[in-house]
C-alpha positions as CSV (number, residue, x, y, z in Angstrom):
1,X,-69.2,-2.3,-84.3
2,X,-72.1,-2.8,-86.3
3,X,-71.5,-5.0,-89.8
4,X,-72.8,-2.4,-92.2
5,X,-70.9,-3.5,-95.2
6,X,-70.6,-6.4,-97.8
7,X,-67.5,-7.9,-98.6
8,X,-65.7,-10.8,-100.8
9,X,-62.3,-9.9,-99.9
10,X,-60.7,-13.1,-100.5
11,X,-56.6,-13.6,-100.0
12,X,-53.8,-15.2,-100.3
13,X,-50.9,-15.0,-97.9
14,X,-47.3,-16.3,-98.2
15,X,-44.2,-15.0,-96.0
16,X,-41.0,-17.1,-95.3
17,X,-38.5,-17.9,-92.4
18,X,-35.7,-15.9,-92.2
19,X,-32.8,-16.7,-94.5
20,X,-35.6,-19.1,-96.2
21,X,-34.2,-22.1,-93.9
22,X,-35.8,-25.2,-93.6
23,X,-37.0,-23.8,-89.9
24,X,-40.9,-25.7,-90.2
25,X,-39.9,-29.3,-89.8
26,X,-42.9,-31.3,-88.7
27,X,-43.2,-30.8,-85.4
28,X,-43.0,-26.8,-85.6
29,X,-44.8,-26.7,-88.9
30,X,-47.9,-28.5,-86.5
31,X,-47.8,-26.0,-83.9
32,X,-47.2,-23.1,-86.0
33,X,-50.2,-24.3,-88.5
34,X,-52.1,-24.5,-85.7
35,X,-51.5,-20.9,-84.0
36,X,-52.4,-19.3,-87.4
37,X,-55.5,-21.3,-87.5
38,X,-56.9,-20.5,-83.7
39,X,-55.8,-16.5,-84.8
40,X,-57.6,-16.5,-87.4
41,X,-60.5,-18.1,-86.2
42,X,-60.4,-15.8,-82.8
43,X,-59.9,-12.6,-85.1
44,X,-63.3,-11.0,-85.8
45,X,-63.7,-9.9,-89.7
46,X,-61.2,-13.2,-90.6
47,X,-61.9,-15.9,-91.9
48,X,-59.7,-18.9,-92.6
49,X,-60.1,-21.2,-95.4
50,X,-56.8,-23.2,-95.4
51,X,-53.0,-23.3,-94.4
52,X,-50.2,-25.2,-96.1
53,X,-46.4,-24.1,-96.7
54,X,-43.2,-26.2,-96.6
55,X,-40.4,-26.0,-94.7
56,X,-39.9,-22.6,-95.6
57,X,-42.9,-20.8,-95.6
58,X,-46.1,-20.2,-94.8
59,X,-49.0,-20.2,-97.1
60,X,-53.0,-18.8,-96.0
61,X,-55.9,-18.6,-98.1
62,X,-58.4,-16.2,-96.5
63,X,-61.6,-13.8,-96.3
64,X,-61.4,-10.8,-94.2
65,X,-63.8,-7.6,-93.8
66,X,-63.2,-4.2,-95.0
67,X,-61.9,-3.2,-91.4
68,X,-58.9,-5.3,-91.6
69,X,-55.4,-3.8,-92.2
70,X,-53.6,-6.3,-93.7
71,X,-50.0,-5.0,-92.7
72,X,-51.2,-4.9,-89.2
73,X,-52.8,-8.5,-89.2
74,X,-49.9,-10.1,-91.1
75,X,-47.5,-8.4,-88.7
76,X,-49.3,-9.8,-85.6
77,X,-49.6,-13.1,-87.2
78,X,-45.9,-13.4,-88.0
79,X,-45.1,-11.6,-84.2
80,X,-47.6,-13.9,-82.1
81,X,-46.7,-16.7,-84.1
82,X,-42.8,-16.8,-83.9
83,X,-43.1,-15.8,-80.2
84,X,-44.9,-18.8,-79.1
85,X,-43.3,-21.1,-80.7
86,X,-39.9,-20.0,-79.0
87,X,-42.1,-19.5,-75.8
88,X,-43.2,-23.3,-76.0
89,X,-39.9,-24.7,-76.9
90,X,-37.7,-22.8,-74.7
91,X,-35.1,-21.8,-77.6
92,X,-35.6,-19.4,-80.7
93,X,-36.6,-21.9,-83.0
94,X,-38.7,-19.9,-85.4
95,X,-37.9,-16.5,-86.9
96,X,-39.7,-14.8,-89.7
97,X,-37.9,-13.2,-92.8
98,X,-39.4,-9.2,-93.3
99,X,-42.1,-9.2,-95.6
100,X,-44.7,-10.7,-96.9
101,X,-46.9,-11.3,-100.4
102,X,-51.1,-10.8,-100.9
103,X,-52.9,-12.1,-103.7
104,X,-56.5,-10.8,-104.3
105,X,-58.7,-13.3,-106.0
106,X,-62.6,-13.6,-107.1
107,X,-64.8,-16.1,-105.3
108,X,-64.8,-17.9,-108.0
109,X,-60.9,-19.0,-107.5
110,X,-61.3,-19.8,-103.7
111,X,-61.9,-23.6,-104.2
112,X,-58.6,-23.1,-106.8
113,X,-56.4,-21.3,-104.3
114,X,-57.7,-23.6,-101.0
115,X,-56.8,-26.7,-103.3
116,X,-53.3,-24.8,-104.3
117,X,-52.4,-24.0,-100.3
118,X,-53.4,-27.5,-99.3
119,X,-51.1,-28.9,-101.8
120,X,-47.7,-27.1,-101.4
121,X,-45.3,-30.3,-100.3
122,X,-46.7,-32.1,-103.7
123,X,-46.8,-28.9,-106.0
124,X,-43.1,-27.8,-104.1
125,X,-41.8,-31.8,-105.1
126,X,-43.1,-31.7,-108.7
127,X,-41.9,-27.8,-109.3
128,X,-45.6,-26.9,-110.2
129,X,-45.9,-23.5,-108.5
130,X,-47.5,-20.6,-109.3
131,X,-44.9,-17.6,-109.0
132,X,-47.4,-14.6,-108.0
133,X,-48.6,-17.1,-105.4
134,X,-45.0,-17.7,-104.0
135,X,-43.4,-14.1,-104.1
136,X,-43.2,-11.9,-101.2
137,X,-41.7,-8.7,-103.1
138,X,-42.5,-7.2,-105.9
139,X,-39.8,-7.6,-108.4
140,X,-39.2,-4.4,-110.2
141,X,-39.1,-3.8,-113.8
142,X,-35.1,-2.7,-115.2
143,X,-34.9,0.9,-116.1
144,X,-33.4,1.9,-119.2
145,X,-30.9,5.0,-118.5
């Protein structure tokens, strides 16, 4: 397919393990980390700029083309990723809670967001997170009836 486009479609990704259990210790969190990475990287139209996350959850920073469907790339990341993990370590070790949350930002915040996914065990220890960055679901305004 020919690139006839320009694009600065820069994003951040979070999604958690199921239950939100501490299911990334280390030694998963290093495999899992670096799945994500080699499927971004091996993804034409992606572009990774950095991983982080805690026990919990995952966090990516990204740039993608225009002919990316999130849903779809999110759902084979989460898919590929638990699947190879349980694959390699002959048990189900990692599952993925549904879901998932996507922050837009301006180039001008990708050194701010890289520097905010790099730091998740520090900004997770100090309580210095920012919400819109950490939801997955949209919390919905209460109705008046």
């Amino acid at each position: 397919m020919a690139r006839n486009y320009y694009a600065e479609i820069n994003l951040h990704l979070t999604w958690h393990t199921k239950g939100s259990l501490p299911l990334l210790e280390p030694k998963i969190e290093t495999i899992v980390h670096q799945f994500l990475r080699s499927k971004c990287i091996d993804t034409p139209g992606v572009f990774i700029h950095e991983i982080g996350g805690i026990e919990t959850h995952i966090h990516l920073c990204i740039s993608i083309a225009p002919t990316i469907l999130v849903s779809d790339f999110v759902g084979k990341l989460k898919g590929a990723s638990s699947h190879d993990i349980n694959q390699k370590l002959s048990q189900k070790s990692l599952e993925w809670q549904a879901g998932y949350g996507v922050v837009s930002f301006g180039t001008r915040d990708l050194d701010w967001v890289k520097t905010y996914v790099r730091n998740q065990r520090n900004r997770h220890a100090r309580g210095k997170i920012e919400d819109r960055l950490e939801r997955i679901v949209t919390i919905e305004p209460a109705t008046n009836s």
